[in-house]
ZADO-1210 file (C-alpha; in nm, 4 decimals, padded with zeros to 6 digits):
<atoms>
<atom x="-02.8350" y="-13.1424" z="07.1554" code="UNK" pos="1"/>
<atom x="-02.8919" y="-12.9585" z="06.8424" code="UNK" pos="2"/>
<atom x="-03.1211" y="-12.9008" z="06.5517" code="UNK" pos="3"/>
<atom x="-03.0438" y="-13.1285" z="06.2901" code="UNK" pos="4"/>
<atom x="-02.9882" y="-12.8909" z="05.9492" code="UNK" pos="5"/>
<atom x="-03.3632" y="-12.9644" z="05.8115" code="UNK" pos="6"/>
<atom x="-03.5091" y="-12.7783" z="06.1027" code="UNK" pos="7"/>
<atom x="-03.5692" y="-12.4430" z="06.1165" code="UNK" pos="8"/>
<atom x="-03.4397" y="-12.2457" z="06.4677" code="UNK" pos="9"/>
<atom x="-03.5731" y="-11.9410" z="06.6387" code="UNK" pos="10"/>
<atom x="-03.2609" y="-11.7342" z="06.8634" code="UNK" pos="11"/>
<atom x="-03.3699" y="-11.6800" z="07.2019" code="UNK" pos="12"/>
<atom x="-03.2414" y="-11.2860" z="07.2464" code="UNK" pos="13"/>
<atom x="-02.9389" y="-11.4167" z="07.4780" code="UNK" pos="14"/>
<atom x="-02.7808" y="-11.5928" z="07.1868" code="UNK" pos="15"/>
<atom x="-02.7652" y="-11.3070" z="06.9518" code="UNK" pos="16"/>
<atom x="-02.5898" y="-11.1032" z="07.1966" code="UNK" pos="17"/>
<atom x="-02.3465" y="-11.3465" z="07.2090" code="UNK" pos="18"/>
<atom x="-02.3191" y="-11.4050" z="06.8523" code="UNK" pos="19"/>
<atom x="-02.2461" y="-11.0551" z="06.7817" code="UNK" pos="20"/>
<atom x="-01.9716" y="-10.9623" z="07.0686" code="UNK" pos="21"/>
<atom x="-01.8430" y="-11.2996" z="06.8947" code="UNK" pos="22"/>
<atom x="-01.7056" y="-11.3701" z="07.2603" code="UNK" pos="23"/>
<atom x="-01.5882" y="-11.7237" z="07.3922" code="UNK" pos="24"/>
<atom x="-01.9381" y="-11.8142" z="07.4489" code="UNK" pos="25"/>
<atom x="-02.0372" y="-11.6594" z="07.1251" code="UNK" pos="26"/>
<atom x="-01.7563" y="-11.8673" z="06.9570" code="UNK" pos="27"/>
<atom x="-01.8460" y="-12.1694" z="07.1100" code="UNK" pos="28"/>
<atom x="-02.2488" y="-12.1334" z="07.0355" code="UNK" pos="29"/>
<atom x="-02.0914" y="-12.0815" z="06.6843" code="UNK" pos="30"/>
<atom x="-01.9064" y="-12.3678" z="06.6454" code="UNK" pos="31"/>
<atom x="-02.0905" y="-12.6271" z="06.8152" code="UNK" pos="32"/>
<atom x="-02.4517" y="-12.5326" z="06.6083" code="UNK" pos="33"/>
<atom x="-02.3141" y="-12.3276" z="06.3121" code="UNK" pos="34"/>
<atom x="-02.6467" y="-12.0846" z="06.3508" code="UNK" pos="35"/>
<atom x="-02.5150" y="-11.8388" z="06.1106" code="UNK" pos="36"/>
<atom x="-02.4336" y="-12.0968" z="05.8425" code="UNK" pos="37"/>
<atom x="-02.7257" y="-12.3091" z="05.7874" code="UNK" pos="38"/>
<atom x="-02.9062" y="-12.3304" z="05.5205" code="UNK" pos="39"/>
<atom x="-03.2599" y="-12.1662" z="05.6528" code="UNK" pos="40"/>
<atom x="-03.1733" y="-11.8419" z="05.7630" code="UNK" pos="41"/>
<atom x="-03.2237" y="-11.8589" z="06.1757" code="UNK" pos="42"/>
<atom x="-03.5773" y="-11.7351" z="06.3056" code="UNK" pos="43"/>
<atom x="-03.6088" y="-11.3885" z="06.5003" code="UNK" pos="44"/>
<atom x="-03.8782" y="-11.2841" z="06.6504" code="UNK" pos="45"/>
<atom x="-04.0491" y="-10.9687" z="06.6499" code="UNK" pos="46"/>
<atom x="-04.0434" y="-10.9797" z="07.0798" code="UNK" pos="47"/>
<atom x="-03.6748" y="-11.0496" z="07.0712" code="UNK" pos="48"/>
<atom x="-03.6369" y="-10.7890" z="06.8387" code="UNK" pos="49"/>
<atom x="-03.7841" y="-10.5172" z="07.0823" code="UNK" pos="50"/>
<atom x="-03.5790" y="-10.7154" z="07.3788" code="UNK" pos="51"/>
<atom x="-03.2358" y="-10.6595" z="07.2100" code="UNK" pos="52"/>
<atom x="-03.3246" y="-10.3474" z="07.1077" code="UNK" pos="53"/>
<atom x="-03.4158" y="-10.2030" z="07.4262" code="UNK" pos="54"/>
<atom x="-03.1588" y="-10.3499" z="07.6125" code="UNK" pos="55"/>
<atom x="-02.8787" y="-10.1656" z="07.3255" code="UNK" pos="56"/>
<atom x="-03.0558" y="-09.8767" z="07.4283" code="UNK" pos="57"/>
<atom x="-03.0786" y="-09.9433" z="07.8061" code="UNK" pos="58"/>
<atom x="-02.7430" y="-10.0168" z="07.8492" code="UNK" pos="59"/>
<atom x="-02.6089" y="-09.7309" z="07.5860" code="UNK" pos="60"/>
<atom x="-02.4384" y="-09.9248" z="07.3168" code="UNK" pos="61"/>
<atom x="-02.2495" y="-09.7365" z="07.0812" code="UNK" pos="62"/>
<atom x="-02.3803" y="-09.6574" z="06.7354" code="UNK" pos="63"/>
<atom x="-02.1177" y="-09.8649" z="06.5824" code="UNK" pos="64"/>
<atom x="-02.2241" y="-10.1961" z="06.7883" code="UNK" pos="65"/>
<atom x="-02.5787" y="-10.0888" z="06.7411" code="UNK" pos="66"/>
<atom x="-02.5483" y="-10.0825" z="06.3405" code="UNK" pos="67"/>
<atom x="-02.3528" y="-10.4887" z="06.3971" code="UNK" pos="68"/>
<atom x="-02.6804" y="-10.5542" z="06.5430" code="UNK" pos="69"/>
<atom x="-02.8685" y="-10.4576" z="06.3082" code="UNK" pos="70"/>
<atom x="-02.6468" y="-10.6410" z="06.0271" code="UNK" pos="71"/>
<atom x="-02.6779" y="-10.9313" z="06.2486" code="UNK" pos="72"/>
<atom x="-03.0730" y="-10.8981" z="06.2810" code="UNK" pos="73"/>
<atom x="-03.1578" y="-10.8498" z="05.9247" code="UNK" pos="74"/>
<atom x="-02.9346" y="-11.1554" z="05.8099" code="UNK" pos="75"/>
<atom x="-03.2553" y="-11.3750" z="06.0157" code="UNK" pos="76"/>
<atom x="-03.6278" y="-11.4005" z="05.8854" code="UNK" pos="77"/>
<atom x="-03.8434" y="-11.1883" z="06.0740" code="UNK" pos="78"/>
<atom x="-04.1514" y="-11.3258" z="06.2425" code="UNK" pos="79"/>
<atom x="-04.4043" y="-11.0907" z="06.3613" code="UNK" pos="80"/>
<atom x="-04.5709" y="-11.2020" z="06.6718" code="UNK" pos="81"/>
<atom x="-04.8950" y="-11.0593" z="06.5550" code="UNK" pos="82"/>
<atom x="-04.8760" y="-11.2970" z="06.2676" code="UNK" pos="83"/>
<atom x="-05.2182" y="-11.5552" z="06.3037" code="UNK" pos="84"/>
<atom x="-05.0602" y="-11.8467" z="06.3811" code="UNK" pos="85"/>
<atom x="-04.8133" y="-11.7558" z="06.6039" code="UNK" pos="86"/>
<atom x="-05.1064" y="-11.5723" z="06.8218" code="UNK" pos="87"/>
<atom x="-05.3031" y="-11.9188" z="06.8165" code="UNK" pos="88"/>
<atom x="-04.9668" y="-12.0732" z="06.9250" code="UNK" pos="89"/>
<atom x="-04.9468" y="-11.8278" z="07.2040" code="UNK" pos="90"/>
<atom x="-05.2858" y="-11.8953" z="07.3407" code="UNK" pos="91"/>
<atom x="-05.2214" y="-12.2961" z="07.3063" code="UNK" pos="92"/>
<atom x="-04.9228" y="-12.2195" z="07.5152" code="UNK" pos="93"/>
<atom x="-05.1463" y="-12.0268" z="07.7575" code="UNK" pos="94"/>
<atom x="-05.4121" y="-12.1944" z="07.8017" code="UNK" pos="95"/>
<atom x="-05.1804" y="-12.5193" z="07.8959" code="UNK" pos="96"/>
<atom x="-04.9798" y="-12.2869" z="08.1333" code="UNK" pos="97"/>
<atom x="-05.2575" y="-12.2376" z="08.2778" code="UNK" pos="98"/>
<atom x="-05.4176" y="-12.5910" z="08.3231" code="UNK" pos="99"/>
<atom x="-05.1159" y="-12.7091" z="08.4825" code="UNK" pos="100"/>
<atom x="-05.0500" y="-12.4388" z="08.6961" code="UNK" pos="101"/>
<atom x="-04.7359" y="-12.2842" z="08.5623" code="UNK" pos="102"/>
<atom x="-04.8918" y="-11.9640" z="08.4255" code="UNK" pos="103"/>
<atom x="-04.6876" y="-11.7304" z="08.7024" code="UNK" pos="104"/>
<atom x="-04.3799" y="-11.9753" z="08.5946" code="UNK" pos="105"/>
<atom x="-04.3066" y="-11.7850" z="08.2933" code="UNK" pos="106"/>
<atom x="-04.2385" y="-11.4677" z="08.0789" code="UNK" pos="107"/>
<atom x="-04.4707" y="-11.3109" z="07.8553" code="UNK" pos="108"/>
<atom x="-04.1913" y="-11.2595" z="07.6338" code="UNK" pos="109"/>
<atom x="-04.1071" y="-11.6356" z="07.6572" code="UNK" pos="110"/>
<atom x="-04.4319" y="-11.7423" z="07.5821" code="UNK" pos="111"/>
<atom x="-04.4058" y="-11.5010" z="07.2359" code="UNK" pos="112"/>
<atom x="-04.0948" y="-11.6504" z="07.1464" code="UNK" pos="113"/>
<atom x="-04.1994" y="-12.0464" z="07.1905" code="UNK" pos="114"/>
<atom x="-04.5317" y="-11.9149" z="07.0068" code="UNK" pos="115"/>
<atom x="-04.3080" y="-11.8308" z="06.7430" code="UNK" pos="116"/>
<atom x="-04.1321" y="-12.1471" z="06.7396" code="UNK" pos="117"/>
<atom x="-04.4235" y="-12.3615" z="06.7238" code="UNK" pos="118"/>
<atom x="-04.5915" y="-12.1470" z="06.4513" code="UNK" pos="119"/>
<atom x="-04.3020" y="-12.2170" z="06.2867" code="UNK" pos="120"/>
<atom x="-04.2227" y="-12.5726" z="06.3642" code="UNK" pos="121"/>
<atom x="-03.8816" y="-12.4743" z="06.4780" code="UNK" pos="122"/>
<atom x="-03.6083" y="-12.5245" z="06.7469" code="UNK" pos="123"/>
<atom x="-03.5575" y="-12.2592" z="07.0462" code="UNK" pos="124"/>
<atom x="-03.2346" y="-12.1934" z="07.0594" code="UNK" pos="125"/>
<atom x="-03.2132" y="-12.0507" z="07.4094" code="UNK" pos="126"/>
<atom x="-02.9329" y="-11.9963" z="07.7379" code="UNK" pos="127"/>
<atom x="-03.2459" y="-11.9743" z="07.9684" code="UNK" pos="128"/>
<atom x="-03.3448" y="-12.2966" z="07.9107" code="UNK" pos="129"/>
<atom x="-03.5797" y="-12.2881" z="08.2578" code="UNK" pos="130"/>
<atom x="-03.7892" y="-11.9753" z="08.0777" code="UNK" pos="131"/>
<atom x="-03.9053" y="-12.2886" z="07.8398" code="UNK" pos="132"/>
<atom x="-03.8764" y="-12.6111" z="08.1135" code="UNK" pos="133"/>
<atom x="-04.2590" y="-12.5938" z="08.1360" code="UNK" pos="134"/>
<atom x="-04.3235" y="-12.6838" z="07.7755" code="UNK" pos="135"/>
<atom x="-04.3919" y="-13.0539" z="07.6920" code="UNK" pos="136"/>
<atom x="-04.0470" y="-13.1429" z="07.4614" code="UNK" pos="137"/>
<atom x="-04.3316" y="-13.3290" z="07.2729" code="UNK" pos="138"/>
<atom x="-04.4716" y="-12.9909" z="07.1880" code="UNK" pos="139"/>
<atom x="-04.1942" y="-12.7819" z="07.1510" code="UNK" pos="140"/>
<atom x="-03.8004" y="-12.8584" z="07.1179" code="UNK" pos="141"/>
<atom x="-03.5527" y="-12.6316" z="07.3312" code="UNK" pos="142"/>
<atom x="-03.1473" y="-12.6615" z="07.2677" code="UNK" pos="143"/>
<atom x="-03.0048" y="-12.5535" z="07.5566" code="UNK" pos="144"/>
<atom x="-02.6706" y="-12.3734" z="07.5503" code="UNK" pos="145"/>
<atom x="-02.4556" y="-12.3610" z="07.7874" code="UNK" pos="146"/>
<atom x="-02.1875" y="-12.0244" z="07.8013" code="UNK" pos="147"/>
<atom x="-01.8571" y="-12.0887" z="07.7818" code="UNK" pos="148"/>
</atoms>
């Protein structure tokens, strides 16, 4: 599955690492959706922004793959997740966690980034597609990709 090119897609933090080392997963994710050449500019959010971030720092990248990320990053449309209607997204997401009894079945960060998408009536784009199984397809869409 895939977004068709009318709808607007939000990158799960796993798929923008791959994207940028431009590996064979990368390559396939790339050819199969064509993220980086649609029309709307791709979705990031301000939690996978910290993620990816962290985890460059975490893991030491080097300043030169660090400054690729960064081209990479500001090439998307930044959402912040303290933007109003992603925050009443997040506690519609909650709050049904909640009532069906999935609430320990997820991450925070998750929950920020299908917020996101649903503020923004997009697409998660995601390789963790069990961090979003919980979600009602009716209320959210997830494109799971597989790695190569």
């Amino acid at each position: 599955m895939t977004a068709s090119p009318e709808e607007l897609v939000v990158l799960d933090a796993n798929i923008l690492v791959h994207l940028l080392r431009m590996d064979s997963t990368g390559t396939a994710i790339e050819a199969e959706h064509r993220l980086t050449a649609r029309r709307e500019r791709p979705i990031l959010s301000s939690v996978v922004e910290a993620e990816i971030l962290s985890f460059t720092r975490y893991n030491r990248w080097g300043q030169e793959q660090i400054d690729l990320l960064l081209d990479l990053l500001g090439t998307l449309l930044r959402v912040d997740a303290g933007h109003p209607d992603v925050v009443a997204a997040y506690i519609d997401l909650y709050c049904e966690a909640r009532r069906r009894g999935r609430y320990r079945q997820f991450r925070q960060n998750d929950l920020w980034i299908a917020a996101t998408a649903r503020a923004a009536q997009a697409v998660v784009y995601t390789m963790n597609g069990k961090d979003f199984d919980w979600i009602d397809p009716a209320y959210l869409k997830i494109v799971h990709v597989r790695q190569a």
